[in-house]
Biotite code that builds the C-alpha atoms (Angstrom):
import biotite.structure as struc

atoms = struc.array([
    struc.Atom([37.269, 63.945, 96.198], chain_id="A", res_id=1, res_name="UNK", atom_name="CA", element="C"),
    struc.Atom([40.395, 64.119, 98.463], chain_id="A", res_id=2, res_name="UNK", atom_name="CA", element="C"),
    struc.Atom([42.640, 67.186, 98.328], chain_id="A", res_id=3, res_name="UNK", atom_name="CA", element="C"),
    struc.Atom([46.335, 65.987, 98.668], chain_id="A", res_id=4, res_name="UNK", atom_name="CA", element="C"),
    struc.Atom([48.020, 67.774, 101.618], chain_id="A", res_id=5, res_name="UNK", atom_name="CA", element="C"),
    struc.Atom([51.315, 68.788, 100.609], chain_id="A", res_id=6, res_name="UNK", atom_name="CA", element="C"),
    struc.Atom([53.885, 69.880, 102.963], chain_id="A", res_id=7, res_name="UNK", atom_name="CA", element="C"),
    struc.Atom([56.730, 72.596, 102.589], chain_id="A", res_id=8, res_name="UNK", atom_name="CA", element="C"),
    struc.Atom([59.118, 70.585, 104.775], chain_id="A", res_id=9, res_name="UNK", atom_name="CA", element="C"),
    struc.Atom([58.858, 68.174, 106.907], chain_id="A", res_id=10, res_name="UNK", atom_name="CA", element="C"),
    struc.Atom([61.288, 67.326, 109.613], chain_id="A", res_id=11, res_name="UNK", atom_name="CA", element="C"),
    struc.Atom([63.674, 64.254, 109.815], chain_id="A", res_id=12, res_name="UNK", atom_name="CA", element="C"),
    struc.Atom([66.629, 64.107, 112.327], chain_id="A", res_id=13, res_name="UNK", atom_name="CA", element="C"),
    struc.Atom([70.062, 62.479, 111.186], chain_id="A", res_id=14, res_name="UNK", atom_name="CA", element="C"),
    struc.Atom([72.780, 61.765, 113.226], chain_id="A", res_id=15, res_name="UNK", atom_name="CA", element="C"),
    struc.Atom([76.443, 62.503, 111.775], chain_id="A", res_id=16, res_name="UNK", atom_name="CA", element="C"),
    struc.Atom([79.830, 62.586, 113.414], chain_id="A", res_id=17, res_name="UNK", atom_name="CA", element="C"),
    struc.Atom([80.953, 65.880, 115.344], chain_id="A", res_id=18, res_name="UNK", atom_name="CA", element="C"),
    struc.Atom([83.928, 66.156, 112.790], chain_id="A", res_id=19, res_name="UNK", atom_name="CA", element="C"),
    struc.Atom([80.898, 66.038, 110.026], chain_id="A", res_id=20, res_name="UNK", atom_name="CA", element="C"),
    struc.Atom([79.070, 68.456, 112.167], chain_id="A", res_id=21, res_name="UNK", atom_name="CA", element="C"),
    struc.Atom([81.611, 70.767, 112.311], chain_id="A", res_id=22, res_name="UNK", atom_name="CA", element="C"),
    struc.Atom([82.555, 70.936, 108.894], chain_id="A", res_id=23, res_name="UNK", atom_name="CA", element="C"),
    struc.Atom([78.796, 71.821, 107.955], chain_id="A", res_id=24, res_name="UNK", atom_name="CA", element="C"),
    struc.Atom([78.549, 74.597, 110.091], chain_id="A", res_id=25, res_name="UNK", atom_name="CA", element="C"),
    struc.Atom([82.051, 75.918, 108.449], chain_id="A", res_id=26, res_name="UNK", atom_name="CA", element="C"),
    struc.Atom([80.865, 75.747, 105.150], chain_id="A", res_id=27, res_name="UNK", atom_name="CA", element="C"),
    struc.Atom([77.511, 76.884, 106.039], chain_id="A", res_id=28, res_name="UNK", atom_name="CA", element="C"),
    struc.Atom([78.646, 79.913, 107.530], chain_id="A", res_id=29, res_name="UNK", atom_name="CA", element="C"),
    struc.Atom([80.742, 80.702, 104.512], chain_id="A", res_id=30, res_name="UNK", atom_name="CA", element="C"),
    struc.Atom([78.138, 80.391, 102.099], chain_id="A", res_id=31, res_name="UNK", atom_name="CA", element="C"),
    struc.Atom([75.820, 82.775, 104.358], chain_id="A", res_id=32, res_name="UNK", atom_name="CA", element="C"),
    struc.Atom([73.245, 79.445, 104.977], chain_id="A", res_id=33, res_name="UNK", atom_name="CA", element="C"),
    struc.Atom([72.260, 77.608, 107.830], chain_id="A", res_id=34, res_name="UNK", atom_name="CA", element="C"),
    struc.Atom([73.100, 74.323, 107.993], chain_id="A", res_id=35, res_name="UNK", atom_name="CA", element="C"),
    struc.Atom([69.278, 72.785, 107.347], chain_id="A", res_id=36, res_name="UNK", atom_name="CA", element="C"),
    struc.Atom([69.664, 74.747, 103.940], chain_id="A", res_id=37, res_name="UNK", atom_name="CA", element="C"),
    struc.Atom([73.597, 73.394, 103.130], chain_id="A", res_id=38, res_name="UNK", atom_name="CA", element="C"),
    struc.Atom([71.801, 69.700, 103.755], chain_id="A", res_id=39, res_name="UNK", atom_name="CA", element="C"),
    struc.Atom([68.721, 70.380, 101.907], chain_id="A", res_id=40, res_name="UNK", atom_name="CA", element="C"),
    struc.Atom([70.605, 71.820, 98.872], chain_id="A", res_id=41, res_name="UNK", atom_name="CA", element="C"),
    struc.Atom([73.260, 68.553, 99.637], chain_id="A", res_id=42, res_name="UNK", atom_name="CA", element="C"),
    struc.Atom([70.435, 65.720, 99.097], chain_id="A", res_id=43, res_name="UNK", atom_name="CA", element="C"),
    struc.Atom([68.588, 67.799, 96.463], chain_id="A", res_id=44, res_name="UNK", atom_name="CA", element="C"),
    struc.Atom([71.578, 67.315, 94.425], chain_id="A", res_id=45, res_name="UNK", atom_name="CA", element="C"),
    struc.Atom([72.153, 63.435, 95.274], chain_id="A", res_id=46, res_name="UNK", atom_name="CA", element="C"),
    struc.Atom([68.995, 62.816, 94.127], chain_id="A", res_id=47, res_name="UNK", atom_name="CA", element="C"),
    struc.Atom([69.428, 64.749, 90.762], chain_id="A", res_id=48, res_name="UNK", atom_name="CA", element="C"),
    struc.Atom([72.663, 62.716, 90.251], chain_id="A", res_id=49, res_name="UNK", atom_name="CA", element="C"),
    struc.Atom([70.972, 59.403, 91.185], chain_id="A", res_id=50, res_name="UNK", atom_name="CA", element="C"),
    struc.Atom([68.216, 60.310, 88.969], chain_id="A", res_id=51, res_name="UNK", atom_name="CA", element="C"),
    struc.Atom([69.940, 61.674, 85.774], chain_id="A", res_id=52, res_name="UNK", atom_name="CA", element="C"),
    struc.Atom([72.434, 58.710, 85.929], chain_id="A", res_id=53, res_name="UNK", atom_name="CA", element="C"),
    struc.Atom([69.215, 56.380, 86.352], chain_id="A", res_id=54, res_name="UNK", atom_name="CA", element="C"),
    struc.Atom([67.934, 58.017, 83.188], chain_id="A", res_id=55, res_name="UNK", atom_name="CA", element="C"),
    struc.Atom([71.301, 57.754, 81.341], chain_id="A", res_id=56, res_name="UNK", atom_name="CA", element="C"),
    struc.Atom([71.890, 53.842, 81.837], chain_id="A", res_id=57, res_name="UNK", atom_name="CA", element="C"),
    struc.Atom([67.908, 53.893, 80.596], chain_id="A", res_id=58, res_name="UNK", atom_name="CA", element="C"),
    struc.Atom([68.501, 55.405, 77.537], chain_id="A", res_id=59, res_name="UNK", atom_name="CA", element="C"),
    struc.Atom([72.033, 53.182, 77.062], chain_id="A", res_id=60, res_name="UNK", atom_name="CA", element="C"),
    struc.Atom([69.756, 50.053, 77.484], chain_id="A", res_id=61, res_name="UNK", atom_name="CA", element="C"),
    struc.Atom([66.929, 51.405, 75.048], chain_id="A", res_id=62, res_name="UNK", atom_name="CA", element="C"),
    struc.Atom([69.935, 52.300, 72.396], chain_id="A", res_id=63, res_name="UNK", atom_name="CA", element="C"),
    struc.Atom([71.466, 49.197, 72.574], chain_id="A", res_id=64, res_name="UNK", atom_name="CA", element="C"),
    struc.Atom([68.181, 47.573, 72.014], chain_id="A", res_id=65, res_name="UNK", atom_name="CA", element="C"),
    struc.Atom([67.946, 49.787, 69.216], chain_id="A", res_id=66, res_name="UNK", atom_name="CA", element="C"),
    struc.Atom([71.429, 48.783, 67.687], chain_id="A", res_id=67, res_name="UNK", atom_name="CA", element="C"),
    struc.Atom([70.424, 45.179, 68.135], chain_id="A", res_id=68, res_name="UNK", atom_name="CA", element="C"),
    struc.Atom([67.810, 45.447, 66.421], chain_id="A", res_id=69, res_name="UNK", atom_name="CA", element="C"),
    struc.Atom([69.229, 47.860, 63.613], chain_id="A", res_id=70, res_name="UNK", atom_name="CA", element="C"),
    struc.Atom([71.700, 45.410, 63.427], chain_id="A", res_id=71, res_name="UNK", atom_name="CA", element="C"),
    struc.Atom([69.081, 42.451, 62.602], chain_id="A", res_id=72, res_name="UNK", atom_name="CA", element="C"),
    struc.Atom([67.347, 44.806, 60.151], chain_id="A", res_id=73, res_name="UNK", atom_name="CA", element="C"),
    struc.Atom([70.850, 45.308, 58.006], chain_id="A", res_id=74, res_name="UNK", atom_name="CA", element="C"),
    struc.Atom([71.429, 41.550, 58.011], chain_id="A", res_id=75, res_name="UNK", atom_name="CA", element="C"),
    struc.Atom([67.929, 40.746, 56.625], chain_id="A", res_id=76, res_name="UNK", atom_name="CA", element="C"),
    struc.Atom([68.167, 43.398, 53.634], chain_id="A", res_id=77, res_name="UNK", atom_name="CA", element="C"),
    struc.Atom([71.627, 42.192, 53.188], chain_id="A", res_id=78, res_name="UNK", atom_name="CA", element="C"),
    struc.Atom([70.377, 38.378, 52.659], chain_id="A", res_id=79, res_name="UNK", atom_name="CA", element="C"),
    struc.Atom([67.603, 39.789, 50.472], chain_id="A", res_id=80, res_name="UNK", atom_name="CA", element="C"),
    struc.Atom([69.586, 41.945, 48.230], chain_id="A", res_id=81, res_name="UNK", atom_name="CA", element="C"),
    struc.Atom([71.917, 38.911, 47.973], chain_id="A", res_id=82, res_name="UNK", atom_name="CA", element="C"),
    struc.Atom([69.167, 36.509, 47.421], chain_id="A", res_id=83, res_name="UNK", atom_name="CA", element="C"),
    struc.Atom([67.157, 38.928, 44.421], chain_id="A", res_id=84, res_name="UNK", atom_name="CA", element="C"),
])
């Protein structure tokens, strides 16, 4: 069986303006973090963001479904206690 190698980090390089550059390092230095961290931390919490709002329009689409559905339901027992 193969044993998944899993990697702490892994290195990608980016390139951003100067202005951008500069503006990392500020904050970076004012938080007490170098600038690989302030990035790191940065994407991490895209991705959250991306992923809870993926997870949110989700469970919209599954509700709607739901209330479709529900909908459907009430119409048929309406027509049958009409019909009785």
């Amino acid at each position: 069986m193969a044993l998944a190698v899993q990697r702490k980090h892994v290195r990608i390089n980016i390139q951003v303006p100067g202005e951008t550059r500069d503006k990392l390092a500020e904050v970076a230095s004012l938080q007490g973090k170098k600038i690989s961290a302030l990035v790191r931390e940065s994407i991490d919490e895209k991705i959250s963001r991306i992923e809870r709002e993926l997870f949110e329009e989700k469970m919209k689409t599954a509700y709607e479904g739901l209330s479709e559905e529900n909908a459907c339901i009430s119409e048929d027992l309406q027509f049958q206690e009409y019909h009785t």
